[in-house]
C-alpha positions as CSV (number, residue, x, y, z in Angstrom):
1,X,-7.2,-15.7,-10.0
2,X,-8.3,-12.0,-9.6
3,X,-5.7,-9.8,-7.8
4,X,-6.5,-7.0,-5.1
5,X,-3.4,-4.9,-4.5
6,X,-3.1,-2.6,-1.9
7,X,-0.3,-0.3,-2.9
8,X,1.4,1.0,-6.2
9,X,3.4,4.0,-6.7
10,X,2.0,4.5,-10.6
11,X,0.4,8.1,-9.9
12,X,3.8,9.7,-9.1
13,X,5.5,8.0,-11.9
14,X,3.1,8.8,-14.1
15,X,3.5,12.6,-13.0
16,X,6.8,12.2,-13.3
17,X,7.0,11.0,-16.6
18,X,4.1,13.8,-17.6
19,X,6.8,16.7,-16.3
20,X,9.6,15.1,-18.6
21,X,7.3,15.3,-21.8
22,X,7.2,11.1,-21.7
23,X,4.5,9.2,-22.3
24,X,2.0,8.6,-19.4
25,X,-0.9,7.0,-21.5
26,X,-2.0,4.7,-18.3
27,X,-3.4,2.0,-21.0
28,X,0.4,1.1,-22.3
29,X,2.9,3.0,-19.8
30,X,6.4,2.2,-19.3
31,X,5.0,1.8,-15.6
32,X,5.1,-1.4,-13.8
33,X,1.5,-1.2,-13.4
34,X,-0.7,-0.3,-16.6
35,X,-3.7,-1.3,-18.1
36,X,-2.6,-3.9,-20.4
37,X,-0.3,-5.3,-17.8
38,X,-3.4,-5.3,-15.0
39,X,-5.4,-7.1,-17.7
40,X,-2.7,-9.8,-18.1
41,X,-2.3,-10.3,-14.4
42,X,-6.5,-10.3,-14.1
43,X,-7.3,-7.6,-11.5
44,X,-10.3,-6.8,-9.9
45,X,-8.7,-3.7,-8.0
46,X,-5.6,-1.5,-7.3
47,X,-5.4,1.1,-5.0
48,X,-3.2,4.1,-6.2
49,X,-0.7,5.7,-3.7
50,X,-0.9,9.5,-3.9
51,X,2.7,9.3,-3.2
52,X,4.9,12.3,-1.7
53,X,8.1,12.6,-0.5
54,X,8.7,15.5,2.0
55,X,12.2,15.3,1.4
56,X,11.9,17.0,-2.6
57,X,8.4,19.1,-1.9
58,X,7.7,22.1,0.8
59,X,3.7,21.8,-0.8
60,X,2.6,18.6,-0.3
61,X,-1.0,19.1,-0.6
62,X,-0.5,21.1,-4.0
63,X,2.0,18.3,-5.0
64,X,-1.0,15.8,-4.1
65,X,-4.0,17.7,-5.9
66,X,-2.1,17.4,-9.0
67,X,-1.7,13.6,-8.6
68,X,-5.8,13.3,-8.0
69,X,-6.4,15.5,-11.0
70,X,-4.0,13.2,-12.9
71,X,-5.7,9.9,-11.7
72,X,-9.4,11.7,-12.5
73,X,-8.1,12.6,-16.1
74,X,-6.7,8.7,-16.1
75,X,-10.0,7.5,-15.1
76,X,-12.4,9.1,-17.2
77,X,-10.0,8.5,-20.4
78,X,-10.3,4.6,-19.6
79,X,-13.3,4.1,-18.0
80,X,-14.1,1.8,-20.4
81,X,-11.4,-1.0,-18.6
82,X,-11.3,0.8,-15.1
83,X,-13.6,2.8,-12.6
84,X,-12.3,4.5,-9.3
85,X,-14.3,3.4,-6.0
86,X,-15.4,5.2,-3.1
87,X,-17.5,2.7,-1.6
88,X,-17.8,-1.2,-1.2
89,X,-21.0,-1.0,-3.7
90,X,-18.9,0.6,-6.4
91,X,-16.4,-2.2,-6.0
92,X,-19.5,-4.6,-6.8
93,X,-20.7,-2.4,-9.3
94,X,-17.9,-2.0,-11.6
95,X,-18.0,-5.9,-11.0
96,X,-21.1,-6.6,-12.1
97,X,-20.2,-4.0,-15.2
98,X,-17.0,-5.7,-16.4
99,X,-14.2,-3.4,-15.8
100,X,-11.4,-3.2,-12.9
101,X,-11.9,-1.0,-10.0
102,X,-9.1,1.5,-8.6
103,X,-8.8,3.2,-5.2
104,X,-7.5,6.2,-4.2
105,X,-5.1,6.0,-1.4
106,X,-2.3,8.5,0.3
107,X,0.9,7.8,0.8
108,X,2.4,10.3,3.6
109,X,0.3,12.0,6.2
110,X,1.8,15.4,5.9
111,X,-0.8,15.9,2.4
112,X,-3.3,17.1,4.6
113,X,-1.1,19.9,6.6
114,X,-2.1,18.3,9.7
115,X,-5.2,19.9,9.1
116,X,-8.4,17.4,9.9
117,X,-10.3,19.9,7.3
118,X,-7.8,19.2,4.8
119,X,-8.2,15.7,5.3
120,X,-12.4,15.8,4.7
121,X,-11.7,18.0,1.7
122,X,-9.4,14.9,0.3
123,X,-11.9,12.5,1.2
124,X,-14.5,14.5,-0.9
125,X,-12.2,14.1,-3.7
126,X,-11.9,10.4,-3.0
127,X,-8.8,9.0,-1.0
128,X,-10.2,6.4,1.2
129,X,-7.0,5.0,3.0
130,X,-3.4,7.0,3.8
131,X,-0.6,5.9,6.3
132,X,0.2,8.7,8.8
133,X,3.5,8.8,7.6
134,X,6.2,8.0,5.2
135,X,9.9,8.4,5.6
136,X,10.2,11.8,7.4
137,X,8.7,12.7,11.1
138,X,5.5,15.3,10.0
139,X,3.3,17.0,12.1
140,X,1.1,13.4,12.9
141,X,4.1,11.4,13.7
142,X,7.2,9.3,13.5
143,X,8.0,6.8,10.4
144,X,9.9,3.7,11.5
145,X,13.0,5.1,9.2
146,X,13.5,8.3,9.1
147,X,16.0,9.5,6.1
148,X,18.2,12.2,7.5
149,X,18.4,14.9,4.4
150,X,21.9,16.2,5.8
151,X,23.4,13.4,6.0
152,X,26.5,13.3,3.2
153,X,27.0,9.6,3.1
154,X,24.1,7.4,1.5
155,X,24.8,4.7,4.3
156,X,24.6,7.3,6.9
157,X,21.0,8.4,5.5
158,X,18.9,6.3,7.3
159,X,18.2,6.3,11.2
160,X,15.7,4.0,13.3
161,X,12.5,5.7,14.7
162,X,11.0,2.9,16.8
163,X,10.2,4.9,19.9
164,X,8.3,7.8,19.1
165,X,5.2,7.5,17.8
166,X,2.0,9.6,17.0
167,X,1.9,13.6,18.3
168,X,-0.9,15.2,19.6
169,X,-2.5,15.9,15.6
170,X,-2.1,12.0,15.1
171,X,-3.8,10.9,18.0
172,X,-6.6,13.5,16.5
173,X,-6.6,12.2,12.8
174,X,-7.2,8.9,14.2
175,X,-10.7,9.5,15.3
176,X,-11.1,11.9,12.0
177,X,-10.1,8.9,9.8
178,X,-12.3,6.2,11.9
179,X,-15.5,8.8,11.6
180,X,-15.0,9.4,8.1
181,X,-14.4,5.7,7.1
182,X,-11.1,6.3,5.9
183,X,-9.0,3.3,6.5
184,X,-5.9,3.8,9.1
185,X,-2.5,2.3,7.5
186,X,0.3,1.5,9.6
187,X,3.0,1.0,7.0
188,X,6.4,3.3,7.2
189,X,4.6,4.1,10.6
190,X,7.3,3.8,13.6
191,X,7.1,0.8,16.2
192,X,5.9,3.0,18.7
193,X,3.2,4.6,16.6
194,X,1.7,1.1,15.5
195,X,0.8,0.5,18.9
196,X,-0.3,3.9,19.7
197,X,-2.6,3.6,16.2
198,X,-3.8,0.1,18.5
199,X,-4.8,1.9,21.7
200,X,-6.8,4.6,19.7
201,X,-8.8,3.0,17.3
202,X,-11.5,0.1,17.2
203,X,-11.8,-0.5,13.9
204,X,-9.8,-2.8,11.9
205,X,-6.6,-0.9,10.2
206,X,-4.1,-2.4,7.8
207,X,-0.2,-2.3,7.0
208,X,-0.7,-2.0,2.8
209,X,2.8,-3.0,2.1
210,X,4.7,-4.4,5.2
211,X,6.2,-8.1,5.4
212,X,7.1,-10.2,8.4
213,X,10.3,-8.7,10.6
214,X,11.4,-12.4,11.6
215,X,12.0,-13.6,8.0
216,X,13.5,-10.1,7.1
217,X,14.6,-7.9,9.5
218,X,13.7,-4.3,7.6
219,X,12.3,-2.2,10.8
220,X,9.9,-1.4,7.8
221,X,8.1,-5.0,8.3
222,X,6.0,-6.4,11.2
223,X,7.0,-8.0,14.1
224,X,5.4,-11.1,15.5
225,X,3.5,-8.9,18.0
226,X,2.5,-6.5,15.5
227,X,1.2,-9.3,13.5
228,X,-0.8,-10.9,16.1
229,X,-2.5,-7.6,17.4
230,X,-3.0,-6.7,13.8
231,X,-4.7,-10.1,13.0
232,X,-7.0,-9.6,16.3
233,X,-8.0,-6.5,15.4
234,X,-9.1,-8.3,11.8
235,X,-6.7,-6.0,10.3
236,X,-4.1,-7.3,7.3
237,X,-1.0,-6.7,6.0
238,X,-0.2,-6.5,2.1
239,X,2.8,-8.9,0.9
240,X,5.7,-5.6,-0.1
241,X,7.5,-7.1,-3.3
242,X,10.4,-5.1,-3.0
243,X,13.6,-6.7,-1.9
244,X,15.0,-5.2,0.8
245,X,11.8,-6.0,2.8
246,X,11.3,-9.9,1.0
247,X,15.3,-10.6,1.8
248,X,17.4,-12.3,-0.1
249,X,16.0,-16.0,-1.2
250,X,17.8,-19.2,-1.2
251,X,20.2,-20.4,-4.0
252,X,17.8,-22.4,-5.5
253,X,14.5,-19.8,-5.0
254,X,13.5,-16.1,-7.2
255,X,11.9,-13.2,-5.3
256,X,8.7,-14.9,-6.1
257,X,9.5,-17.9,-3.8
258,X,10.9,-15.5,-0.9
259,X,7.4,-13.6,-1.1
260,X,5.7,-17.0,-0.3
261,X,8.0,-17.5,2.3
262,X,6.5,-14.4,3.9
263,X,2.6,-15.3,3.1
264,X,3.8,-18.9,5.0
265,X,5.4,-17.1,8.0
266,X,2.2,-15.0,8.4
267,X,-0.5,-17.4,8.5
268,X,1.2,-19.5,10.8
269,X,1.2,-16.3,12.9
270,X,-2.0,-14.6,12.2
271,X,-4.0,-16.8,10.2
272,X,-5.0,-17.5,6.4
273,X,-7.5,-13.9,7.5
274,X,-4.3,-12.2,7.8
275,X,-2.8,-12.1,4.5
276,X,-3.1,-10.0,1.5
277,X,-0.9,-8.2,-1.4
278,X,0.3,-4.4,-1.7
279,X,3.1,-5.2,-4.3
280,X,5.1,-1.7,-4.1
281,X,4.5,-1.9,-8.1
282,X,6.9,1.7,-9.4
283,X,8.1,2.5,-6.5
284,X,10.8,-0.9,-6.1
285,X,13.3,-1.9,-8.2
286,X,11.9,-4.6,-11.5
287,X,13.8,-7.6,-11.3
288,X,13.7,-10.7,-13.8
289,X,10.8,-12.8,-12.0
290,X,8.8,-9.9,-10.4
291,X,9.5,-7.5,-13.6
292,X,5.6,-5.8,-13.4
293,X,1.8,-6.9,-12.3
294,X,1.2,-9.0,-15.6
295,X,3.7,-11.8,-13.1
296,X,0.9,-12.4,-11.0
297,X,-0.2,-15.9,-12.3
298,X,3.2,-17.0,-11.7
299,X,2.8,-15.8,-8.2
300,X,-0.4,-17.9,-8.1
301,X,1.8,-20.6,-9.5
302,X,3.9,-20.3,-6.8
303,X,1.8,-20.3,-4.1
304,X,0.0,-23.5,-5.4
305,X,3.7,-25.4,-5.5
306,X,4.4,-23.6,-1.9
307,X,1.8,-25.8,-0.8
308,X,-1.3,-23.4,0.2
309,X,-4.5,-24.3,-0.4
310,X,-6.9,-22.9,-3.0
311,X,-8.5,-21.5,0.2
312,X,-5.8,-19.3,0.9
313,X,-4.9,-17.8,-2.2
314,X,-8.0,-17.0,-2.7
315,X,-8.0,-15.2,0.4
316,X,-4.7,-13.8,0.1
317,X,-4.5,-12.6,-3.9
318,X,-8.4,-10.7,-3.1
319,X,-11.1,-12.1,-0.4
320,X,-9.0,-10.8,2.5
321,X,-8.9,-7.6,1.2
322,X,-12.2,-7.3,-0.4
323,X,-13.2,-8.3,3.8
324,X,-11.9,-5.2,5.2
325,X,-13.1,-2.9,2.4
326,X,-16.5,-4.2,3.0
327,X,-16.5,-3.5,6.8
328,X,-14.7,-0.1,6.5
329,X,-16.1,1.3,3.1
């Protein structure tokens, strides 16, 4: 079953592990997502998170150019097995040619200096999707946790942002995004902002890694009115593998069964349209049954003994996606 994933934190681990002297060979990384492993799990496409987090960085955009000119160099040493995409036709090219397909996404707002210039010059160098936000308020908005850097305790590091939404700059980047064909995503955006990102826009928009709030209450995942405007729209959402967003599973289930458990929730809600993946992949913790992306035919597995159709994990592990890209990109 080919896979479409719409989130992965692999650039900034592979940075990371470039600063520290490691190995960061993108064929046979350390990294939950790597070639080999995308080969075992059969991918069509990943999109790569230019992850960064405001809270370690006063240069995002610097900190951000060097993750591009690490994916390039990535790219061009492998693009035997994998091709980046900045359109639906390269998607179906690098089909047609054999080889898996990557996209370039960004991962906190605040890369672009709240400067719509800055955020043409990235889509020259090929980001075609970033959420506003990511953890920390920035000068387009409010995330739906905010981590509060003074704070001495680690339990006392987190604080609710559910009723501020998008500033002035957000409601701009909105339209800048939307005319560009950049695609709006909502995840680690605050409640408030999701539906301001719904009053401004007409295009379809997605949450890449955000699960259902009623099965797991994380204020990072959906409610069941963000999942039915989302769904109207013809937006998706991307099934998050992490476990504080899945929640803990029953006695007798694995991570794997909780993620279905999600997938079932939200096509009941928004429909079988609704559903995709953006697995989290190096920026959550590995655990036995969702250790890295070669898992994914167990997840297929799963699915099938969950009871949904061939239809919908179809739709689900790549046609839903593949949908969006082709209306937006």
């Amino acid at each position: 079953m080919k896979i479409v994933d719409m989130h992965c934190d692999t650039l900034s681990a592979l940075l990371s592990a470039k600063r520290q002297g490691k190995n960061f060979d993108f064929e046979n990384s350390d990294t939950q997502i790597s070639l080999s492993k995308m080969q075992a799990g059969d991918y069509l496409l990943q999109n790569f998170a230019i992850f960064v987090n405001l809270g370690e960085t006063d240069s995002p955009l610097p900190e951000a150019l060097e993750m591009i000119l690490l994916f390039e160099s990535e790219m061009e040493k492998h693009a035997d097995l994998i091709r980046p995409v900045r359109s639906y036709a390269d998607i179906e090219q690098n089909q047609a040619d054999g080889v898996m397909s990557a996209l370039l996404t960004g991962e906190e707002g605040e890369i672009t200096m709240g400067n719509p210039d800055f955020l043409y010059f990235l889509y020259k160098l090929g980001m075609r999707m970033m959420t506003l936000t990511w953890n920390y308020e920035n000068s387009l908005g409010f995330p739906n946790v905010r981590l509060d850097k003074k704070a001495s305790a680690s339990s006392d590091r987190y604080c609710l942002s559910q009723n501020k939404g998008l500033k002035e700059q957000g409601i701009v980047f909105l339209e800048e995004m939307e005319r560009l064909g950049m695609i709006i995503d909502v995840s680690h955006l605050s409640d408030a902002g999701f539906y301001d990102v719904l009053e401004h826009t007409t295009k379809p928009f997605v949450a890449s890694h955000s699960n259902a709030r009623s099965v797991c209450p994380a204020v990072r995942n959906l409610t069941d009115d963000m999942v039915r405007r989302l769904a109207e729209r013809g937006g998706i959402t991307g099934i998050n593998f992490c476990k504080e967003f899945l929640g803990k599973p029953d006695v007798s289930q694995n991570y794997l069964d909780q993620a279905v458990v999600h997938m079932k929730y939200l096509i009941n809600l928004g429909g079988e349209d609704f559903v995709a993946l953006g697995s989290d992949f190096d920026g959550i913790t590995r655990y036995h049954d969702l250790s890295d992306c070669s898992v994914m035919p167990k997840l297929v597995h799963t699915m099938k003994k969950a009871g949904l159709t061939p239809t919908q994990i179809e739709k689900i592990c790549y046609k839903n996606t593949l949908r969006v890209y082709r209306e937006l990109l």
